[in-house]
N, C-alpha and C positions, 0 to 999 in steps of 0.2 A: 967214436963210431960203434953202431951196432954191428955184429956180423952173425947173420941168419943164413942156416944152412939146413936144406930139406933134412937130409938124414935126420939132423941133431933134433927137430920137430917132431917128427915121425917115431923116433926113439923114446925121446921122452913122453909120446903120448900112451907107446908100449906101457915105459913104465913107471907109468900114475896107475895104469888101469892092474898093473902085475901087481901094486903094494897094493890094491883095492883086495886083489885078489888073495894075495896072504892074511889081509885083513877080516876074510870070510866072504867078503861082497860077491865072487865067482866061484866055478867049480873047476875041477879038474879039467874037462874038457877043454873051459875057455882058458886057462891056465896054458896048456901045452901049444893052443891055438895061437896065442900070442907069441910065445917062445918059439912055433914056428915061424910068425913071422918075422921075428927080431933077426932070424936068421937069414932070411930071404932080404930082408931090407941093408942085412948086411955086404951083402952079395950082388947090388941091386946094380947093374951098369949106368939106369938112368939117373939115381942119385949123386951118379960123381962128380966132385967138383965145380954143384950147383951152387958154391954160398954165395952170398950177395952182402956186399959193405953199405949199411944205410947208415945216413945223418940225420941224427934229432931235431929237427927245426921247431920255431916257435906257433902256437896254434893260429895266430894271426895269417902267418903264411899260409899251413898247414887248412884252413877253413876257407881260405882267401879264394884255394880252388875248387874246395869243397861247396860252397855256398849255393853256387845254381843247383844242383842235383842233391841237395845233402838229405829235403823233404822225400823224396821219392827212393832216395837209397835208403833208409834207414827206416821208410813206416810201415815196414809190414814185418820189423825185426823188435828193435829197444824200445822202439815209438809206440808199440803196438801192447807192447808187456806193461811201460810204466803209466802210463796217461788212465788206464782208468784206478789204479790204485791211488795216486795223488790228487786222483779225483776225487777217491774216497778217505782220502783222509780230509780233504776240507769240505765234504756235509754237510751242512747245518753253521758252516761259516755265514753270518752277517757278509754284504758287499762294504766294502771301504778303499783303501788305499793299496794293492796290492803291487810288489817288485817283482819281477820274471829276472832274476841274477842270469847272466849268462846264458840271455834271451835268446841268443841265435835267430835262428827265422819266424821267430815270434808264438811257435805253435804253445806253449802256456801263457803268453798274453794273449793271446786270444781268446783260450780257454776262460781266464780269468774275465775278460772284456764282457763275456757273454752269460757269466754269471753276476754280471752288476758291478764290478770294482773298479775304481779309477785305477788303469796299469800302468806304471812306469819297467820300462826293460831300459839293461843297462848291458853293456855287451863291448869286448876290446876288439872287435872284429866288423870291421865298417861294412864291410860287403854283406853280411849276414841282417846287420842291422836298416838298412836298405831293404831286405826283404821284410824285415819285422815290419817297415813304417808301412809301407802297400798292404802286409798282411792285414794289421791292425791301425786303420789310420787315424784312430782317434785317441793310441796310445802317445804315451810318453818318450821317446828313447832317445839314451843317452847314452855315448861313446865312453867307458870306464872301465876300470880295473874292479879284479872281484875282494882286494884286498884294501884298496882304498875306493867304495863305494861314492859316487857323485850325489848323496842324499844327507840333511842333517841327520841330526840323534832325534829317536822315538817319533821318526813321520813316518810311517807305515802298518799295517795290518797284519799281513801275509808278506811271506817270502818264499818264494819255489824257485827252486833253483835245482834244474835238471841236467843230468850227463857232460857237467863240467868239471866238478873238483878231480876228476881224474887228472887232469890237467895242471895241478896245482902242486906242488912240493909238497906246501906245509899247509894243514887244514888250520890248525891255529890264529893264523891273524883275518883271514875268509869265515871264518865262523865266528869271531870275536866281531868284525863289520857286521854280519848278521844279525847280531845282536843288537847291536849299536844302533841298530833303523830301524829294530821293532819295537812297536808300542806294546806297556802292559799288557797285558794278555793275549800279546799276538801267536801264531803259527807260524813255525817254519820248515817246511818239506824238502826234502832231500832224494833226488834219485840219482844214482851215481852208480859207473862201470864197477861190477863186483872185483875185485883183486884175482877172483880167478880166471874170469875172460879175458881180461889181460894179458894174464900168462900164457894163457890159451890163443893169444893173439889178437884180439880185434883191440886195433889200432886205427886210428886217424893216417892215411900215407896220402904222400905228398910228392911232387917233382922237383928238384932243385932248376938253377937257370941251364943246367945242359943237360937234362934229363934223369941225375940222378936219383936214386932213391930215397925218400926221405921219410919218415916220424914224427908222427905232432908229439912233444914232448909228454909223456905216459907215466904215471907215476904208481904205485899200488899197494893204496890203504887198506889198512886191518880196519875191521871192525874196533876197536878202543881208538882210534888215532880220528875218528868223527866223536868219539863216547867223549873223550876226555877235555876236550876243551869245551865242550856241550856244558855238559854238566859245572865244569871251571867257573864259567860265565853266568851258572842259576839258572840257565835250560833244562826244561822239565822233560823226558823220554815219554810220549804218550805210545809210542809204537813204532817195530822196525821188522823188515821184511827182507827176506834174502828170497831173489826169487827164480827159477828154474826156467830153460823151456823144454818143453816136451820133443822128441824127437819130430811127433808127427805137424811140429809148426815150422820144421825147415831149418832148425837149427844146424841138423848136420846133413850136407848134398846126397846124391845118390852116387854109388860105386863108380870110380872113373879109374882110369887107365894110366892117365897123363900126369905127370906131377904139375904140368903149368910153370907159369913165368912166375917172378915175385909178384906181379900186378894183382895175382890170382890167389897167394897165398895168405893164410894159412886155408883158405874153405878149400884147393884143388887139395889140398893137403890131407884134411878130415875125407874128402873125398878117395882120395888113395886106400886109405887104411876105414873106412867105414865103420866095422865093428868096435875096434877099439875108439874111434874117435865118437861113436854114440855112446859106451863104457866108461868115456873120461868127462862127458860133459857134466859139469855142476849151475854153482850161483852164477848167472848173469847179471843180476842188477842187485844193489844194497837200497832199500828207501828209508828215509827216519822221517818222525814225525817230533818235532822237537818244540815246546811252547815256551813261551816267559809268563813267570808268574804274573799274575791279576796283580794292580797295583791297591 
């Protein structure tokens, strides 16, 4: 069991931005600014004895309630940052054989579709995949695992596979399938939750059968833990991108009052403490651009 507790949120978002600020990144001002309100938060009557016991459940479940709203929740945030950089790393891509891994509701097979390539999506969440087949109905898709892919060796062009290894334990045997289904000289892109909006919170959450709180299982890779089995396999690193958002896209709410229910957290939360939580924000999304050598 997880157990999230506003304070302990709230605290720690003090102090990332306080060792920011030892680090030179702030001044005095905002220095004491914070330490006042480390104090106030400490004193705070409505933070007491808000924690909340959540269960990690698996993304299957976890997507399962996600899948109607999951387009409309997410495409003015992640959706918005990585689609046109994955777009631009395959420019001047030939159309051929392309996978959308971890298809979800189809939005890169369609992308793919519309630049000429036979799409096959492959996705362990049926309800998502349902929406892939309406979205794109002239694609492929097929119900699988991202570690045991439903494709032989060397049938593919391209591989995209977006805001899923977060999902995953271990990158190693999901990157080594990767491999496995691309042709000489194919592409393979990668966009995936930074390790620090993670910690920062944005999470997949879920209901259990009587309401509980739940977590799609989250896990939170370094940069080398994508590098090294990459490279292991003779993937070539053509480019990798750590990337930000700007306050003024919405990343963090405007000044609120309320701390909010868990349903709400962590954004009522950022909302609480505004300054600091515009102060703390970093990497949202990691993309690679990864080839296999020309045969």
């Amino acid at each position: 069991m997880i157990y999230q507790d506003p304070r302990a949120y709230l605290l720690g978002l003090e102090g990332k931005v306080l060792l920011d600020a030892w680090a030179g990144d702030h001044d005095r001002a905002f220095t004491e600014a914070r330490l006042a309100e480390v104090r106030r938060l400490l004193e705070d009557e409505q933070l007491r004895d808000r924690g909340v016991l959540v269960e990690r459940v698996s993304t299957v479940l976890a997507y399962e309630q996600q899948a109607a709203d999951y387009d409309a929740e997410e495409g003015g945030g992640l959706f918005a940052a990585d689609e046109p950089l994955v777009a631009e790393f395959l420019v001047g891509r030939e159309p051929g054989v392309a996978l959308d891994a971890a298809c979800g509701t189809g939005r890169f097979a369609e992308f793919l579709a519309r630049h000429g390539h036979r799409v096959i999506g492959v996705d362990s969440s049926p309800d998502m995949l349902a929406h892939a087949r309406r979205r794109v109905p002239d694609g492929e898709f097929r119900l699988g695992e991202l570690d045991r892919l439903p494709l032989p060796d060397d049938s593919v062009d391209v591989v995209v596979c977006t805001l899923a290894l977060v999902h995953v334990p271990r990158l190693e045997p999901v990157i080594a399938e990767f491999a496995r289904v691309l042709r000489p000289g194919g592409d393979l892109v990668i966009s995936d939750i930074h390790h620090e909006l993670v910690t920062r919170g944005s999470v997949i959450k879920a209901r259990g059968p009587a309401g509980e709180p739940c977590l799609a299982a989250t896990y939170r890779h370094q940069l080398g833990d994508y590098l090294r089995p990459a490279l292991s396999l003779g993937l070539q690193v053509r480019r990798c991108e750590e990337l930000r958002f700007a306050p003024a896209a919405g990343a963090v709410p405007e000044a609120g009052t309320e701390v909010g229910d868990w349903e709400d957290w962590p954004w009522s939360l950022m909302a609480y403490l505004p300054s600091a939580a515009r102060a703390a924000g970093g990497p949202s999304l990691v993309i690679w651009h990864f080839q296999v050598a020309a045969g």
